[in-house]
N, C-alpha and C positions, 0 to 999 in steps of 0.2 A: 504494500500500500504506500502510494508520495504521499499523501492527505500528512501534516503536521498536526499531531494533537498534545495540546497543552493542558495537564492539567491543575487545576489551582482547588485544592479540598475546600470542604463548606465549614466555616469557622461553626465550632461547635457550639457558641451558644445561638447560633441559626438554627440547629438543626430542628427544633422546636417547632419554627414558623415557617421552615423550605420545605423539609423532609423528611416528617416526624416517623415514618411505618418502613418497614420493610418491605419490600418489594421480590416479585417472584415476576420477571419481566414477558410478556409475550406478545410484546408486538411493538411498532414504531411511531410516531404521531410528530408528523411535521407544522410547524409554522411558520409564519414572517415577522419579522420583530416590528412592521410597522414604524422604524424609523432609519436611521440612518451610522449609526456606530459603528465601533470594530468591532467582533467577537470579544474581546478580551475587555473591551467595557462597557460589554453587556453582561459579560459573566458577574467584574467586580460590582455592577449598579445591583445588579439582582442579591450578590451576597450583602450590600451594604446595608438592607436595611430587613424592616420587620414585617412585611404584607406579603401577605400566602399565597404569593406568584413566584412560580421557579421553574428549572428549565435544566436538563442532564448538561447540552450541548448548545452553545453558541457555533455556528461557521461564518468565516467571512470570505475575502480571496484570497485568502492568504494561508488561514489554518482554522483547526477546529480547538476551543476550549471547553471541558469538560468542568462544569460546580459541582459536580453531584454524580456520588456514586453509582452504579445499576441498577445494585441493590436496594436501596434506599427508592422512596415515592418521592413524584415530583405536581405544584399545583397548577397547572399548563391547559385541561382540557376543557375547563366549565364544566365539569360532571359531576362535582359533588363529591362528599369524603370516601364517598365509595363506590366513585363512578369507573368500573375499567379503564379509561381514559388515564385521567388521574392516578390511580391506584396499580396500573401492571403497562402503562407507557413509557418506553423511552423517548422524551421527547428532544427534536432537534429544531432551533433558531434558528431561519437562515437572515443573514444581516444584510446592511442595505436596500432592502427592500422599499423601503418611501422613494424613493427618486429613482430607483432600479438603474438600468446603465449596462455597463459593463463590470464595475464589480460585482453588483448584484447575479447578473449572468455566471460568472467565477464562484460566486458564493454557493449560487444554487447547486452547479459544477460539484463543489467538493462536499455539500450537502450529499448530494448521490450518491459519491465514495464512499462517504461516512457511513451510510444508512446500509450499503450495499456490501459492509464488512462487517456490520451489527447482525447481518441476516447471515449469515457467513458463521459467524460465531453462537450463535445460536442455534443453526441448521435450519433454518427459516427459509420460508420459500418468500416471493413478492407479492402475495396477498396480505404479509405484516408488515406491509407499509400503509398506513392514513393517515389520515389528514384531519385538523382540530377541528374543521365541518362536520366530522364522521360522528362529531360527540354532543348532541343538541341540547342537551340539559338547556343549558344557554346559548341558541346558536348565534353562532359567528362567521365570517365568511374572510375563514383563514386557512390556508393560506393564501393570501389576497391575491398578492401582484405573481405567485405558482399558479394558482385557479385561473386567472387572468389569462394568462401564457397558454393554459393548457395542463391537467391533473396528469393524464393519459401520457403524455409528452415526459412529464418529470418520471413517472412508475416507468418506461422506456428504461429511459435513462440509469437509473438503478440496476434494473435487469439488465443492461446491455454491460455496465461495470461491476452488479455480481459475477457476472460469468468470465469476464476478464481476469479479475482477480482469482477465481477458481483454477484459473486455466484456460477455459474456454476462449479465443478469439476469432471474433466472427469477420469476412471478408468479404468484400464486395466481389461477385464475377461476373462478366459476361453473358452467362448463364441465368435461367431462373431458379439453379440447383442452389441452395444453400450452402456453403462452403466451410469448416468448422477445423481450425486447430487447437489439437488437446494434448500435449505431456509428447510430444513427438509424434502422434497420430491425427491422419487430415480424415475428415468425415465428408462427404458430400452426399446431402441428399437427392435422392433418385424420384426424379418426376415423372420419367420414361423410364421403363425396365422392360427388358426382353433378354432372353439366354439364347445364344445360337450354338448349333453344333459346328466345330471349325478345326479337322483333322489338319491342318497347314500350317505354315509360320506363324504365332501371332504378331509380328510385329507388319503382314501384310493385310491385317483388318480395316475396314475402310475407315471405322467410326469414328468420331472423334474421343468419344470417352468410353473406355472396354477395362476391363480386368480379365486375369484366367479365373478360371472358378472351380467346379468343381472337382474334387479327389479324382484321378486316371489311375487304371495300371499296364503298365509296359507287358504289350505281349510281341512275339516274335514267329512267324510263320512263313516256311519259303524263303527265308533269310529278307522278309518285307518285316522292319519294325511297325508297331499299331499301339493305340491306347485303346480301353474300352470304361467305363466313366465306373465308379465305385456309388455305392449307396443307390440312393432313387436321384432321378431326371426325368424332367419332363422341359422341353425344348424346341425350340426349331431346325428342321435341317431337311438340309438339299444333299443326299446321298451322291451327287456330283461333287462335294468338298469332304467325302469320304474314301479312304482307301478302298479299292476292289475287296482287297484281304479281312478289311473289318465288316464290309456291307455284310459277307457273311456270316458274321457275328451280330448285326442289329436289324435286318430286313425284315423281321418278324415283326420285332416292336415299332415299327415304322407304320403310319397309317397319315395318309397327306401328306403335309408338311410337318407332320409333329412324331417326335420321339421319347413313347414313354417308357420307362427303364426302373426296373425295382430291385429292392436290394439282393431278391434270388435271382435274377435275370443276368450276372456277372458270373463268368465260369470261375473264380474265385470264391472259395468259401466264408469270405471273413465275415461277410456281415448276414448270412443265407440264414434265414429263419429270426431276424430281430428288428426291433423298431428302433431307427438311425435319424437323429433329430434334422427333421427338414422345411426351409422354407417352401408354403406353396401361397402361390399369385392363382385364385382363383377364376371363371371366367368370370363371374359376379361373385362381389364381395371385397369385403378389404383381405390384405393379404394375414397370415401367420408363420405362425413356427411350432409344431408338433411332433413328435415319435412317430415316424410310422414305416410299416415293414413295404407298404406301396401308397401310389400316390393317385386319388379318388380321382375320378371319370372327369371331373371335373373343374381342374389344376389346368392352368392357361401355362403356365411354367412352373419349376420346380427343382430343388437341389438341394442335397446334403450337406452337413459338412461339422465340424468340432464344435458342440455346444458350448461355449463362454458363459452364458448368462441365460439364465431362463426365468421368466416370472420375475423379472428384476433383481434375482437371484445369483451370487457368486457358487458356479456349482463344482459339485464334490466329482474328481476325478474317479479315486477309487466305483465310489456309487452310482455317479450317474453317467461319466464317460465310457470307461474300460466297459461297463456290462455292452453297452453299442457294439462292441468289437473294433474300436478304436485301439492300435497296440503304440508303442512307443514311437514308429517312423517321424509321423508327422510335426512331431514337437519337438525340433531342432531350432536354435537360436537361427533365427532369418527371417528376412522382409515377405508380408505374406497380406491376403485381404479378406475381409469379413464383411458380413452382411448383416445391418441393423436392424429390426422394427424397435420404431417411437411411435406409439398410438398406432397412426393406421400409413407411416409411412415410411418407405424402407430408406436404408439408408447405406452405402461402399463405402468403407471405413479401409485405410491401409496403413502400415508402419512394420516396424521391425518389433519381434520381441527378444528381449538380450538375455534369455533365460530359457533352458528347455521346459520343456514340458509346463508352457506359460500357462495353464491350466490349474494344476496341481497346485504350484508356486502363485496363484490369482495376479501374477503381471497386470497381464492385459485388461484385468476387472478392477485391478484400481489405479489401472493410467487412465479410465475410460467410467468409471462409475457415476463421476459429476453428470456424465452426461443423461444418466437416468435412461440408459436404455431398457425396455420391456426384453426384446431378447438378443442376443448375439451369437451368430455362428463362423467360426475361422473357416476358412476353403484354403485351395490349397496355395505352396509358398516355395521357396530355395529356389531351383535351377528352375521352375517353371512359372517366378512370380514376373507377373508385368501386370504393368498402371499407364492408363494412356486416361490424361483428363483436359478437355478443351486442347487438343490437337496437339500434348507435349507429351513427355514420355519420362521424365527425369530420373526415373529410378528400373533398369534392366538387368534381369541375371538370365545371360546365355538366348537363347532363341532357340526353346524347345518347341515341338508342334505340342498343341493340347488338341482335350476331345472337346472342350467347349468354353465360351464368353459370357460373361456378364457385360450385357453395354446399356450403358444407361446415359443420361442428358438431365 
């Protein structure tokens, strides 16, 4: 946090008439000081004297001053001795507010900070942010010259500098995809989503934004190397960007343009008879993440791959990986891509993890947790990771053929 906070304690024989109760804090209550001061004397006017108006935090452009402990109640909301306002608010002053300006602008600025490192340390989400309006006992139309501007606009602001300071930075793109850097991990979320099947180089894909995806295993016939996909798929493909030697291996599961593929449907045994956690895009509906040993009639796409996180859940290798038929291969320190749901939208998540079996060890679930994702599954990574996002490529290992893409926009 840059935010400067000073704090100057409430001389104790105040405490009587500023902050007589103990406090058990849960939530925030912003106002304007309605005139023109520094933070620092607004803080000393308020300690100097004896009327039952007080206030945690002063900010101005410069820094934040703190009179009043956390713990301690402060008299700020018009609600009475025992108005939640009053009695479980942290309340914050932003200064300059009579003539507003450019400090004022500043003041409000590190007001945000302030507030957005309160919720932070609390573990507060930004619904405990309001405002002295919120408390009508006696109402008042404070924050004046906040309200004025825009309420909606300030609460932004806060959210846009809690997530910063968590980690979270959010970036403008070209795209309408949301762009998200987290602890070494970029998120983008996926507006367009479709899986193609693509036996050839990935790096002659046309799209502009693709990952490899799902788990392959190396077969060899004829002395013609092939991959054939692990777990369930469901996808698009044109059997003309398949090997001769593998059509033989998927022409069954072919019906159209689409390839549905289930966990007994691999002439490897590993996952033959289990429920292998899979995202499916259905034809209507929002998409998910479930166990399942095949993928319903009704999966527009679909793909397997390393459970991370389920039900918002950091999950148990032993328990709930390993029984999938997951063995140790895949969990080698290397640059690799996952697939998000948030609510009802997915999300190509990529980075490196510097740890094996990032799983076990919850790396990846707590470089990634802030972000409150619903579920996360790793795909595959090492010699056959690539990321192609908005038509650049920056991070390549080798240019292996895979058996399928994730492209999204």
């Amino acid at each position: 946090m840059s935010l400067t906070i000073k704090k100057m304690p409430m001389p104790s024989d105040k405490v009587p008439y500023k902050c007589p109760y103990l406090m058990n804090p849960t939530r925030i209550v912003i106002h304007n000081t309605a005139n023109d001061a520094s933070a620092l004397n607004e803080i000393k006017y308020m300690q100097s004297n004896t009327r039952e108006v007080s206030f945690h935090y002063a900010v101005d452009d410069k820094m934040a001053v703190q009179g009043i402990d956390l713990w301690r109640n402060a008299w700020h909301a018009g609600d009475g001795p025992d108005g939640i306002g009053n009695r479980q608010g942290i309340a914050i002053e932003i200064c300059y507010s009579k003539s507003g300006g450019p400090r004022f602008i500043k003041a409000e600025q590190n007001a945000a900070e302030l507030a957005a490192q309160l919720l932070l340390d609390f573990g507060w989400g930004i619904d405990k942010i309001t405002k002295h309006q919120d408390y009508p006992t006696i109402p008042k139309y404070c924050p004046h010259r906040t309200l004025d501007m825009g309420w909606a606009r300030f609460v932004d602001m806060v959210e846009d500098k809690r997530q910063e300071l968590a980690g979270i930075k959010k970036k403008k793109t070209v795209t309408e995809a949301t762009y998200v850097e987290m602890n070494g991990y970029t998120l983008v979320r996926a507006n367009d989503f479709s899986i193609k099947y693509w036996d050839k180089s990935k790096k002659k894909y046309s799209a502009d934004s693709y990952i490899n995806a799902g788990f392959w295993a190396p077969y060899k016939e004829s002395g013609v190397a092939f991959t054939l996909p692990v777990g369930n798929l469901v996808c698009d493909i044109s059997l003309a960007n398949v090997k001769p030697v593998a059509q033989n291996h998927l022409k069954n599961y072919v019906k159209g343009i689409k390839l549905r593929y289930n966990t007994n449907d691999n002439a490897s045994l590993q996952f033959h008879g289990k429920k292998v956690t899979t995202l499916v895009l259905p034809t209507n509906g929002t998409p998910y993440i479930d166990e399942l040993a095949s993928v319903p009639e009704t999966a527009r796409y679909a793909i397997s791959g390393i459970p991370v996180i389920r039900k918002k859940v950091d999950v148990s290798y032993n328990n709930f990986v390993l029984p999938q038929g997951w063995d140790t291969s895949p969990f080698y320190a290397t640059s690799r891509n996952f697939i998000g749901l948030k609510g009802s939208s997915i999300w190509i998540v990529t980075g490196a993890s510097k740890t094996t079996n990032f799983v076990a060890k919850s790396e990846v679930y707590e470089k990634l947790k802030d972000f409150e994702f619903d579920d996360l599954i790793a795909l595959d990574g090492g010699g056959s990771y690539y990321y192609k996002y908005n038509g650049k490529a920056p991070i390549i290992w080798g240019d292996r053929e895979v058996n399928n893409l994730v492209v999204f926009g």
